[in-house]
C-alpha positions in Angstrom: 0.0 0.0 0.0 1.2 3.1 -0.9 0.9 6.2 1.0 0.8 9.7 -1.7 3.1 12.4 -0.5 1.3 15.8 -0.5 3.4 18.3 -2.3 4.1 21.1 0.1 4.9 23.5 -2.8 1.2 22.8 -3.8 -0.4 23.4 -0.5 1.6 26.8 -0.4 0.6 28.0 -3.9 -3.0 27.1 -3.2 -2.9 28.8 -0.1 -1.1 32.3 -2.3 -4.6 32.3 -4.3 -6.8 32.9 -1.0 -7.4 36.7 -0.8 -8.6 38.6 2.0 -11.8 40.1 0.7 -11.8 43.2 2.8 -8.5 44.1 1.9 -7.9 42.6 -1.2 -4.5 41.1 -1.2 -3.7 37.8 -0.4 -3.0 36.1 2.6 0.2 34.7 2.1 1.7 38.3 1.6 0.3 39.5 4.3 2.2 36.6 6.6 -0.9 35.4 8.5 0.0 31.7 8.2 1.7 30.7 11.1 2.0 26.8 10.7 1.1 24.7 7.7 1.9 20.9 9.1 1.2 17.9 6.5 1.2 14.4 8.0 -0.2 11.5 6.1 -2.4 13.9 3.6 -4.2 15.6 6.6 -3.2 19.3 6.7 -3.4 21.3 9.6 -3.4 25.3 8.9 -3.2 28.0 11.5 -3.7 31.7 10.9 -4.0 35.1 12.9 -7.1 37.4 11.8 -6.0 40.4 10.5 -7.6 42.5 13.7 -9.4 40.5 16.6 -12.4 42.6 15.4 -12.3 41.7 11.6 -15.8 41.0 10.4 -17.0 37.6 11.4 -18.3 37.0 7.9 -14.5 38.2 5.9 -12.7 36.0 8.6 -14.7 32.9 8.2 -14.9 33.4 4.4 -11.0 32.9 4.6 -10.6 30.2 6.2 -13.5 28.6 3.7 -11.2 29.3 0.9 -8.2 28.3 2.6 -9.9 24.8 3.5 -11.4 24.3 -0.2 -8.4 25.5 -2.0 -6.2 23.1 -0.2 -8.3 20.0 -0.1 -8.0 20.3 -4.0 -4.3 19.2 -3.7 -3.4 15.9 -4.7 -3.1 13.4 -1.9 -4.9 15.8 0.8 -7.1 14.1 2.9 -8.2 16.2 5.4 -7.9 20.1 5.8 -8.2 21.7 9.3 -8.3 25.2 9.3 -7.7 27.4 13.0 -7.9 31.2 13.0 -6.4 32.2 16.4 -6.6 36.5 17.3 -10.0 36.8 16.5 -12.9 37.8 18.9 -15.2 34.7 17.5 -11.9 32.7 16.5 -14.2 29.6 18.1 -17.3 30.0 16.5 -15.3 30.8 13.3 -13.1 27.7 13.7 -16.3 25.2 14.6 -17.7 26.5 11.6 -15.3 25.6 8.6 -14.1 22.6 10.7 -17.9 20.9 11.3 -17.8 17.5 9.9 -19.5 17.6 6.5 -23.2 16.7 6.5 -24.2 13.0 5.5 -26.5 12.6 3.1 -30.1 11.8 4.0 -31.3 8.0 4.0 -33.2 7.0 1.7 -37.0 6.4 2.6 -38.0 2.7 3.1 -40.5 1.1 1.3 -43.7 0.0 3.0 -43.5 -3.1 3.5 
């Protein structure tokens, strides 16, 4: 069995694409990431909000893209995403991290 190394350089450049929408440049150049760990294809990201008060709806909006644009990496199979300095950094971090919904069973047929 054969375990797929995720490419690092990948993860990074997906991550460069994820623009702040407030202030329009991205992420990456505006040194928010402070650890990107990759073990086994599960990446775990962690970035500071630009101000502890930076709108709820910009800050969890990044880390969406962050988690989307990274999971699209070869060989990713899991993406957490943690936003630390930020007034609702838990709410925020629940939210892009909740398992994704299952899909609903099928009804039965009477029987």
């Amino acid at each position: 069995m054969s375990t797929e190394e995720v490419d690092l350089k990948e993860v990074q450049k997906q991550l460069s694409k994820v623009i702040d929408p407030e202030i329009g440049v991205p992420i990456v150049e505006m040194n928010l990431i402070e650890k990107l760990d990759i073990q086994g294809g599960n990446v775990d990201i962690l970035y500071h909000a630009t101000t502890p008060y930076c709108p709820p709806i910009f800050a969890l909006k990044i880390s969406q893209d962050m988690k989307s644009s990274v999971e699209q990496v070869k060989g990713v199979k899991s993406v957490k995403v943690t936003v630390s300095g930020h007034y609702l950094a838990d709410a925020v971090n629940r939210q892009v991290n909740k398992p994704a919904a299952s899909p609903p069973a099928a009804p039965s047929a009477p029987q």
